[in-house]
N, C-alpha and C positions, 0 to 999 in steps of 0.2 A: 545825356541819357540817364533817367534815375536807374540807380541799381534793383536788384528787384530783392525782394527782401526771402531770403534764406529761411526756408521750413525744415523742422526737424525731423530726422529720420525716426522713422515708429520703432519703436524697441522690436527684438524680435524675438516670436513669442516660443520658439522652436524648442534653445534649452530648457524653457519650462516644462514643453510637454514630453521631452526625452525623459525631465526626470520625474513628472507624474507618470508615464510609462512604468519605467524602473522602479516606483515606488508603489505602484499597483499591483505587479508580478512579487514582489518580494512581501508584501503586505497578505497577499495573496497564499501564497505557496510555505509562508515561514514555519508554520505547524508541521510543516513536512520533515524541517531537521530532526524530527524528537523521534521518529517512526524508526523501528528497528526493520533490522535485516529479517526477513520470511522468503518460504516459496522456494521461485526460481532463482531470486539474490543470495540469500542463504548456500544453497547447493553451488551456485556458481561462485563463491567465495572459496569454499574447498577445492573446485576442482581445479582451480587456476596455483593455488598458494604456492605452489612449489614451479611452476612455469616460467623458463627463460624467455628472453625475447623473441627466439627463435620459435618457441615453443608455441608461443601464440601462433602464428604463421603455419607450424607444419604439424602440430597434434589437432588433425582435422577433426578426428570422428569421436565427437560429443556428444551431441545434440540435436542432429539434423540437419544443422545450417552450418554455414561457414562463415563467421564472424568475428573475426580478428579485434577487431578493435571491439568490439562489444567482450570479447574474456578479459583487453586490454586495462578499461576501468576496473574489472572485477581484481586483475592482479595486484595495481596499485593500494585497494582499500586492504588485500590482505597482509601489503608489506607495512600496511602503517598498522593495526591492530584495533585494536580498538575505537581508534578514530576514523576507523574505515567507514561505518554507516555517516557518521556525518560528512566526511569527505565527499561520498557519493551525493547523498542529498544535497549538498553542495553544488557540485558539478549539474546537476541537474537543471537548479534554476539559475546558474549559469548561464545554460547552453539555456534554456527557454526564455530569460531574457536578452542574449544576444541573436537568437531567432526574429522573435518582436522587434526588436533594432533594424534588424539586416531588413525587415519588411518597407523602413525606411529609404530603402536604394535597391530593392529588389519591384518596388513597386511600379516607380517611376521609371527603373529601366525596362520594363520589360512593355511598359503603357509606353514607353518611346514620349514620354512629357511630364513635367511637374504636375502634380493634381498632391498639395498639401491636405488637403481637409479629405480627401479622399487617403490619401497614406498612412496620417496617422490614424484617421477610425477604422484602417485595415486592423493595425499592428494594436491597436486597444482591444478589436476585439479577439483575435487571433491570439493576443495574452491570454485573454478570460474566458476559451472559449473552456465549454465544462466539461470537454469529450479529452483534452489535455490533463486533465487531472490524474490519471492514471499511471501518462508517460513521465510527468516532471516528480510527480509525490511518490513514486518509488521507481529504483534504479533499473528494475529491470526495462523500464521504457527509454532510458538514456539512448539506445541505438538507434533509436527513432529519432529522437533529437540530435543528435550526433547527424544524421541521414539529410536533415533538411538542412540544416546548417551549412552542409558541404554542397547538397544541390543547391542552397541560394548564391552564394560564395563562388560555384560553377558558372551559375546563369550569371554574375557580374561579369567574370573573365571571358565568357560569349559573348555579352553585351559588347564590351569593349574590343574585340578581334573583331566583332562584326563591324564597328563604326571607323575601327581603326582602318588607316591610308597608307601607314604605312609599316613596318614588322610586323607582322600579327602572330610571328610564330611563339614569341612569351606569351603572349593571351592565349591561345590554343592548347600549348605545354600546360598552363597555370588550370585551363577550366580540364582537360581530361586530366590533369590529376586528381584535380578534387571532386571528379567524378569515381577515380576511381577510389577515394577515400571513404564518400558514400555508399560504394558498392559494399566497402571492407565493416562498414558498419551494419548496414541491416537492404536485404534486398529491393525492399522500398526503395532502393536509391536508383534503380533500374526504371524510375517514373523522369531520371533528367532528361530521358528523352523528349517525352512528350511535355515539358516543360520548356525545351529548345524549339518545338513543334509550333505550343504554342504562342512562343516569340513571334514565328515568321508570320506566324496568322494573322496575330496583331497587326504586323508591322504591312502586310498584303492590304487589310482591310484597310488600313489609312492610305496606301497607294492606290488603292485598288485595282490590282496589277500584282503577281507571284512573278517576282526580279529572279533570273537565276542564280545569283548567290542567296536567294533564301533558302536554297539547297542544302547551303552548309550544317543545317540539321541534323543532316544524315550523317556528319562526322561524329555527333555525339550519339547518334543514334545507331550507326556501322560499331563505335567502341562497346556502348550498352547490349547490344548484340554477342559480341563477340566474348566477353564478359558471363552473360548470362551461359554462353555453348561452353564456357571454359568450365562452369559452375557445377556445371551437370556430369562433369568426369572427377571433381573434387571428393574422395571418399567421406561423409560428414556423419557416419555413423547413424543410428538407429532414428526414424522418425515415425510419426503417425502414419498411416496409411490414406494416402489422400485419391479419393474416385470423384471426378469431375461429374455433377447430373447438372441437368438446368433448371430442378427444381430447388436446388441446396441454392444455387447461384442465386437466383433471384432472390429467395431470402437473404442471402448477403446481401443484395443490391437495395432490397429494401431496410438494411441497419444502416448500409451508407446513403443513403437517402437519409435517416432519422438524423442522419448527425451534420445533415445539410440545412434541413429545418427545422435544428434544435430549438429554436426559441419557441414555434409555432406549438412543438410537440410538447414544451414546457406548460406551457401555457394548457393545451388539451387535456393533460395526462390525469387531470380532476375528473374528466367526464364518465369516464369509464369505457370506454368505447373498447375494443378490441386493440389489440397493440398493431396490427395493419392497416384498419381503417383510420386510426389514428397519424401512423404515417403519412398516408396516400393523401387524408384529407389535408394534411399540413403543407404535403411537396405538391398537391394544387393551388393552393393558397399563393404559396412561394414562384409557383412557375406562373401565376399570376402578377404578383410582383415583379419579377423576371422578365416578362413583358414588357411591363413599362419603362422598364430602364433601360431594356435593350432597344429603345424610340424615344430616349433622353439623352444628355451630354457625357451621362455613365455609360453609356453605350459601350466602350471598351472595356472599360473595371467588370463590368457583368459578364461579357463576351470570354475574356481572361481569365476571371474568376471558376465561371462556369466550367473551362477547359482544366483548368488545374487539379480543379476539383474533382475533377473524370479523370482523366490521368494516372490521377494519387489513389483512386481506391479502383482501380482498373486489379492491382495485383492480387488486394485481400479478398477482390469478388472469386477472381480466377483462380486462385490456386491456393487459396489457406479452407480449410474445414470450418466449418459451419460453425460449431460449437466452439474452438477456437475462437475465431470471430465476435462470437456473444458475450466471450469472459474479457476479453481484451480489447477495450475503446482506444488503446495506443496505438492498434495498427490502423488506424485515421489522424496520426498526430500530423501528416503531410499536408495531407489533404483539407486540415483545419485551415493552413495558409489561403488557398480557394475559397474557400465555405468562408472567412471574415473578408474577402473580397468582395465575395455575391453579396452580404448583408450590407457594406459599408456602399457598395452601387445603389442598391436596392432603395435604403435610407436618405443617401444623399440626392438621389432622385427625385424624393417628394415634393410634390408644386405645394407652395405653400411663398408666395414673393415677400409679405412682410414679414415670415418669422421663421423665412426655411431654417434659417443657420442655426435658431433657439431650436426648433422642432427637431430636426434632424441632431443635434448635439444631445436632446433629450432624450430622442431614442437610444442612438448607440448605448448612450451612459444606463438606459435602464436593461440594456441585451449584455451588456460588458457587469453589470453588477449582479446582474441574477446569474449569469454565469461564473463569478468570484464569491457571491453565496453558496454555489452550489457545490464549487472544488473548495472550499471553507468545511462544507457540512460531510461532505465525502473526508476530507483526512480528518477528521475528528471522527467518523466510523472508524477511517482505517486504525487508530487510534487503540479506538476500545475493540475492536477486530484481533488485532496484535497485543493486546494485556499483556495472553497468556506466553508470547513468545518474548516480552521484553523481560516475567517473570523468571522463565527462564534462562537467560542470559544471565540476571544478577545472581541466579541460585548459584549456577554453575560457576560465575566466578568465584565466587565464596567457599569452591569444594578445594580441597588437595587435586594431584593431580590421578591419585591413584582412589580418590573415591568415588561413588556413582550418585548421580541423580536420578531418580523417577516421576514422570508428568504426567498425570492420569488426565484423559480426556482434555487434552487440548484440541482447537477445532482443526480439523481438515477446511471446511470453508464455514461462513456466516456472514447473510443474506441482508438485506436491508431491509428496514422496517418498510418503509415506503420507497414503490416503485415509480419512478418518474420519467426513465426512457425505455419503455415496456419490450424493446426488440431487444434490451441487452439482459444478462442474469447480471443485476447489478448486484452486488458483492464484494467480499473479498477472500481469494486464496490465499490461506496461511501454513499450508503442508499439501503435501503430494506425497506418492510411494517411493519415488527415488531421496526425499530430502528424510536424513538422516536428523534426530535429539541430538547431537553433536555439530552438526554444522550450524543450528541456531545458537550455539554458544560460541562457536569458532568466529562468524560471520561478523558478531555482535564486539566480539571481549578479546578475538584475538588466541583463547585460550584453547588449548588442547582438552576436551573431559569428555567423561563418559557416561552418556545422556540416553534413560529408556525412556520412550514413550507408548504409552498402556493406554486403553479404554475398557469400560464398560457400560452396556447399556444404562441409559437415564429415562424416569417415567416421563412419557406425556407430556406438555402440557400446554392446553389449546389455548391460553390466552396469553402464550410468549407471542411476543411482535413480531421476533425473525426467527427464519429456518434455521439449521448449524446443521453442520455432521463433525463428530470428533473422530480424531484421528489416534492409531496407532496399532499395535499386537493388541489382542484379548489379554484382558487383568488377571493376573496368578498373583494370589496373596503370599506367596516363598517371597514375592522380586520385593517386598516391605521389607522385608528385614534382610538383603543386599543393598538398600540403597540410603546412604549418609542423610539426603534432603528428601519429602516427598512432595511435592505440590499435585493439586488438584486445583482442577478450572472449573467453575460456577459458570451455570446459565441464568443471570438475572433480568429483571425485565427489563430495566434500560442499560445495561453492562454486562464485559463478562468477566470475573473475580476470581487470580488464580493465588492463591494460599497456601503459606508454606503449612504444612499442619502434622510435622515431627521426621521423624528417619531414625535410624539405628546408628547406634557409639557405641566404641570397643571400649571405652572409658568408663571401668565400675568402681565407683565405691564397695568400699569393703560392707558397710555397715550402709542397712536400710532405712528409711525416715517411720515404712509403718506396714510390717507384716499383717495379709490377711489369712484367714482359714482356707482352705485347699491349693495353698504354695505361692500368688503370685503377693509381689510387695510392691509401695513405691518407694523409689531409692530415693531421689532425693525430687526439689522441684524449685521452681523459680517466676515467679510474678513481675510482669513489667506495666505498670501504669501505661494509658493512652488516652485516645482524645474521651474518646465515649464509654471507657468501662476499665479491659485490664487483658493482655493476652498473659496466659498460666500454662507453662512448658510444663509437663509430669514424666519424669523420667520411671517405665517399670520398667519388672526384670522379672523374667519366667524362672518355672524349675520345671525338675521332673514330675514334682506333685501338679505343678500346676497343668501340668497338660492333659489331667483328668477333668479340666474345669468348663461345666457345661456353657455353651452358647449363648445361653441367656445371661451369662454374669454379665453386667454394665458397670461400670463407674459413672459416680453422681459425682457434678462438678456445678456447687451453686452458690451463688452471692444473696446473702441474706443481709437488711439493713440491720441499725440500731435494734430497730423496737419488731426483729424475727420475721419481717416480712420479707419472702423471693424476692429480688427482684432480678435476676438471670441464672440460667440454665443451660449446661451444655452435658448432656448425659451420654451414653453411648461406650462401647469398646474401644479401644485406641487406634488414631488416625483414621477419625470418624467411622469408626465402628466396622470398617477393612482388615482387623485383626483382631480377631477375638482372643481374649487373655488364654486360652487352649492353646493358643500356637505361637504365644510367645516363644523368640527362639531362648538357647542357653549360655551361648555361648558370646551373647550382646544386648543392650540393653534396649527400649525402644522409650525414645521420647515421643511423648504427645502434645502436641501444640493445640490448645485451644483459646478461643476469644469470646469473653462475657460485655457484653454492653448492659448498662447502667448508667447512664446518665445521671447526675442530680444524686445518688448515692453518697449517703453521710456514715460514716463509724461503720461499714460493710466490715463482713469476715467472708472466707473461702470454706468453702464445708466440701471434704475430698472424702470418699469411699466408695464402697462396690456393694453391690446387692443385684438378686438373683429378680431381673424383671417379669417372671413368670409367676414370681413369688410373692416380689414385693419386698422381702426380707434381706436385710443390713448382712454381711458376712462382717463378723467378727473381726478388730482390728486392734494390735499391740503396737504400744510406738517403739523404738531402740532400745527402752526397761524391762520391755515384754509385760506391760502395765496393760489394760484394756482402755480401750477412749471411748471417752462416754461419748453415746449416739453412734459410735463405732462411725465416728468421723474424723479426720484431721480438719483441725478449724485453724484458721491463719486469718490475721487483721491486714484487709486491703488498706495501701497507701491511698494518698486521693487521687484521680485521674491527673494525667498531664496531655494538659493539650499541645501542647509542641510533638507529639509521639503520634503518629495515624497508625492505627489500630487494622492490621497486616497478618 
C-alpha cells in the first residue's frame, strides 16, 4: 500500500495577530505617557498620599463612591513621586491591552465555539474604539479598565464551573471574587450580572431549550445584588444630587446609542444635521445592519454583542447625571466590549463569496484606524489642553520649598475645535473648585509647594477655534510681588502658551545698572540667546519716590539691527504690564522676563528705558557713574541666536 505523502502543517497565524494587536494599542495610546497629572488625578493623588492599606478600605467618605481599589493606584503613583504620572499611564495601557487579549477567550467562551476571524476583529476594534480614549489616556478612567478586566476574568471562571463535571466550587470561589474585585473598582462592575445572563441566553438559543442550571446566573446575580444593598449603607461622603426624570434618561440613552454607532455618526458628523437626528439616523442604519446578521452565521456574535452592550450602559443611563455623562466617554469603556462585537458580526456578515474575507478585513481595518486616528488626535488636544498644568509642575519644581508660585489664567476647561460626537461636550477638564495649584505640582513632581492660581478677564475673541474658561481667585496685583515665579497662560489660535514672565527676589544688589528720574532703577539684567531672537530677564527695584510714578510710565524693550532698523518690541510695565513701576514693592526686587523674536538679525543691540506713553517722552537715565545715557537708553550688543535654546 503506497504511503500517502505528508502535507505540511500551515504556520499559525495567531502570534502574529496577538502581536499586531499589542502593537496597535501601544502605537496607539503611546502619546499618552507624556500627559501630566490634572483634574480628578491631580486631587486624588493628594488625597490618598498619606493612606495605609487599611485606609483605602475604611476612609469611605470622599467622593461619593466607594472605590477602593480606584484610590488604590492613586496611592501607589504618590509613594513613587515623580514617576507617578507615568506609572499610571502605564498601568493604563496595560490594563487596555490586556482587556483586548482577554476579548480572545472571553469571546469564544461565552459564543460557546471557536469563531477566529470573529474574535480577533472583536478585540481590534475594541482596542481602537475612540470612545476608549478617555479611559486609557488618563488615569482617572483606570477604574473602568480595572472593572472589565475583572468582569472578563469572572465570566471565564463561570464559563469553566458551568462546564465543569466535576468541583466546581474553585470556579465559583475564583469568578465571585473577581466579581467582587470589580465591584471594588468602579460600580460598573455590577453589569457581571447581566453579562452571566447573557451567557445562559446564548447558550438557551443554541439548545433551544432554558436547562435548569442556566439558573446559575442568579448566583452572580443574588452576589451583585447583595453587593449593590451593602453599597447603599457605605458612608461615601459628599455627591451630586441625582433626580431620576425620563427625559434626562433618554438623553443618556441616546449618548450610549452614539457610542454604539460610532463609525456611522463619524462618518455623518460633516452634515450638520442636529446632534439627535444624527444619532437616530445612524442607530437606523445600524439596527439595519443588525438585521441581517441576526439571519446570518453571526447570528450569536450580534445576539451577544447587542446584550452586553445593553447591560453595560444600563447603569450610566439609570443612575449617573446627564452632564456627567456628556463629559465622561469612560463610563462606556464596558460597554465598548459589546459595541466591537455588534460591528465585527455586523462586518463579518457581509455576503460578498469571492472577496468576503478581503472585504470584511477591509472594513474592520478602516473602523479600527479611524478609530486610532481619532484617540491619536484626542491626546495631542489633551496635550496642548494640559500646557499650562505641565508648566506648572516644572515651575514649581524649580521653587524652594518655602517659596510661592503664581499661575494666572490657567483653564478650568478647553473645548475642541471640531466637534465630531455632537451628544458629548468633547473637551478637556483641567481644574475644578476642589483641585488645589498644589496638587498639580504634588500629583506631577512628587513635591510639596505652594501654588496660587489667579484669573482675570481676557478680551473677546471671535475667530479663536475653541471655547476655554480659566480658572482660579480674581487677580490682586499685591500676590506679584509674594510670588518667587509668575507664569501666565496664552490663548493662541492653535495652542495654548504658558510663560514664565518674572517673580520677585529677596536678592539685591547693592548697586544699580541704571537710575531713572522719579525713583525706580534697573538693577541689574541678563540675556539668554534662543532659537528665534533672545529671552531678556530685567531685574527693577522700587523706592519711596517711585511710588509717585504715574501709570502711564512703560519701559521700552527693543532690538535694533546693524544699520538702526526695529526689529522687535516688547514695551509695557513689568510682568507684562500687571505691575505698574508705582507699586513696585521695597522691600524686593521684581524680575521681568521678556522675549524678542528676531530671526535673521545680524550685529542686534538691546535698547532698555522708560518713558511716559501718554507723553511719549524718554525719563532720564544715569548708569552706576551717575553719567546720563545718551538716548536715555541702556544699549547692550545681542549675541547671536542659539538654536539648541526654544525660546520659553
Amino acid at each position: 500500500m503506497e504511503a500517502k505523502p505528508r502535507t505540511r502543517a500551515r504556520p499559525s497565524t495567531t502570534p502574529l495577530l496577538i502581536a499586531g494587536l499589542i502593537a496597535a494599542v501601544v502605537v496607539t495610546y503611546w502619546p499618552s505617557l507624556a500627559l501630566p497629572l490634572s483634574f480628578d488625578d491631580a486631587w486624588s493623588v493628594r488625597l490618598v498620599r498619606h493612606f495605609t492599606l487599611l485606609d483605602l478600605f475604611t476612609q469611605t467618605q470622599n467622593f461619593g463612591y466607594y472605590r477602593p481599589l480606584y484610590l488604590a493606584y492613586y496611592r501607589l503613583a504618590a509613594a513613587v513621586g515623580a514617576a507617578g504620572p507615568l506609572l499610571l499611564h502605564t498601568l493604563c495601557i496595560i490594563t487596555h491591552t490586556a482587556n483586548a487579549l482577554l476579548l480572545l477567550r472571553f469571546t469564544p467562551a461565552m459564543l460557546g465555539r471557536r469563531a477566529d476571524r470573529m474574535v480577533f476583529a472583536t478585540a481590534f476594534l475594541f482596542a481602537l474604539n475612540p470612545f476608549a480614549v478617555q479611559a486609557v489616556a488618563l488615569p482617572a478612567g483606570l477604574n473602568h479598565l480595572l472593572a472589565l478586566l475583572f468582569i472578563q476574568m469572572a465570566m471565564l471562571c463561570y464559563a469553566r464551573a458551568r462546564a465543569s463535571v466535576g468541583r466546581r466550587g474553585p470556579w465559583w470561589g475564583a469568578c465571585l471574587g473577581l466579581c467582587a474585585c470589580a465591584f471594588l473598582a468602579n460600580e460598573i462592575g455590577l453589569s457581571v450580572a447581566g453579562f452571566a445572563l447573557a451567557y445562559e441566553v446564548i447558550r438557551a438559543s443554541h439548545m433551544r431549550c432554558w436547562r435548569p442550571e442556566a439558573w446559575s446566573f442568579l448566583i452572580v446575580a443574588a452576589f451583585a445584588g447583595g453587593y449593590a444593598v451593602l453599597y447603599q449603607f457605605i458612608p461615601k461622603g459628599a455627591s451630586p444630587e441625582f433626580v431620576f426624570t425620563p427625559g434626562d434618561a433618554l438623553v443618556r440613552a441616546l449618548i450610549a446609542l452614539q457610542t454604539l454607532s460610532y463609525p456611522l455618526t463619524l462618518l455623518m458628523s460633516p452634515l450638520g444635521m442636529s446632534a439627535e437626528t444624527t444619532v437616530l439616523v445612524a442607530t437606523a442604519a445600524l439596527s439595519v445592519a443588525c438585521a441581517l446578521a441576526l439571519r446570518s452565521p453571526m447570528r450569536d456574535a450580534a445576539l451577544l454583542g447587542l446584550m452586553l452592550f445593553a447591560v453595560a450602559v444600563a447603569l450610566p443611563i439609570l443612575r449617573l447625571p446627564t452632564g456627567y455623562v456628556q463629559n465622561a466617554p469612560r463610563v462606556f469603556y464596558v460597554s465598548n466590549a459589546g459595541t466591537a462585537m455588534v460591528w465585527a458580526a455586523v462586518v463579518l456578515a457581509l455576503r460578498a463569496p469571492r472577496f468576503q474575507a478581503i472585504l470584511a478585513g477591509s472594513v474592520v481595518a478602516a473602523i479600527g484606524l479611524a478609530g486610532a486616528w481619532h484617540a491619536r488626535d484626542q491626546q495631542a488636544f489633551l496635550g496642548r489642553a494640559n500646557e499650562p498644568v505641565e508648566a506648572i509642575a516644572a515651575a514649581g519644581a524649580q521653587l524652594a520649598p518655602h517659596e510661592r508660585l503664581l499661575a494666572i489664567n490657567a483653564p478650568r476647561w478647553v473645548a475642541v475645535p471640531t466637534r465630531r460626537f455632537p451628544m458629548f461636550y468633547e473637551g478637556a477638564i483641567v481644574l475644578a473648585d476642589y483641585v488645589e495649584g498644589s496638587d498639580l505640582v504634588l500629583a506631577n513632581t512628587g513635591l510639596d509647594r505652594d501654588v496660587w492660581l489667579t484669573q482675570f478677564a481676557l478680551p473677546g475673541d471671535p475667530s479663536q477655534p475653541y471655547a476655554f474658561q480659566t480658572f482660579g481667585q480674581p487677580f490682586d496685583p499685591t500676590q506679584l510681588t509674594d510670588a518667587a515665579r509668575v507664569l501666565q497662560t496664552r490663548y493662541l489660535s492653535n495652542e495654548l502658551r504658558t510663560d514664565w514672565i518674572g517673580g520677585a527676589v529677596a536678592q539685591r544688589p547693592a548697586q544699580a545698572a541704571v537710575r531713572f528720574a522719579g525713583g525706580a532703577a534697573l538693577v541689574q539684567h541678563h540675556v539668554q540667546p534662543c532659537r528665534d531672537g533672545w529671552i531678556v530677564a530685567l531685574q527693577w527695584r522700587g523706592s519711596s519716590a517711585a511710588s509717585d510714578m504715574p501709570s502711564t510710565i512703560s519701559a521700552f524693550v527693543q532690538v535694533l539691527d546693524a544699520g538702526g532698523t526695529k526689529r522687535a518690541q516688547d514695551d509695557g510695565a513689568p510682568l507684562r504690564g500687571l505691575l505698574p513701576f508705582g507699586q513696585l514693592p521695597l522691600d524686593r526686587d521684581i524680575v521681568d522676563r521678556r522675549m524678542l523674536a528676531a530671526p535673521g538679525a545680524s550685529g542686534a543691540a538691546l535698547y532698555v528705558g522708560l518713558y511716559d506713553y501718554a507723553t511719549g517722552e524718554r525719563l532720564p537715565a544715569t548708569d552706576v557713574r551717575g553719567e546720563r545715557l545718551a538716548g536715555d537708553a541702556l544699549v547692550l550688543p545681542l549675541p547671536s541666536p542659539d538654536p539648541g535654546v526654544t525660546c520659553r
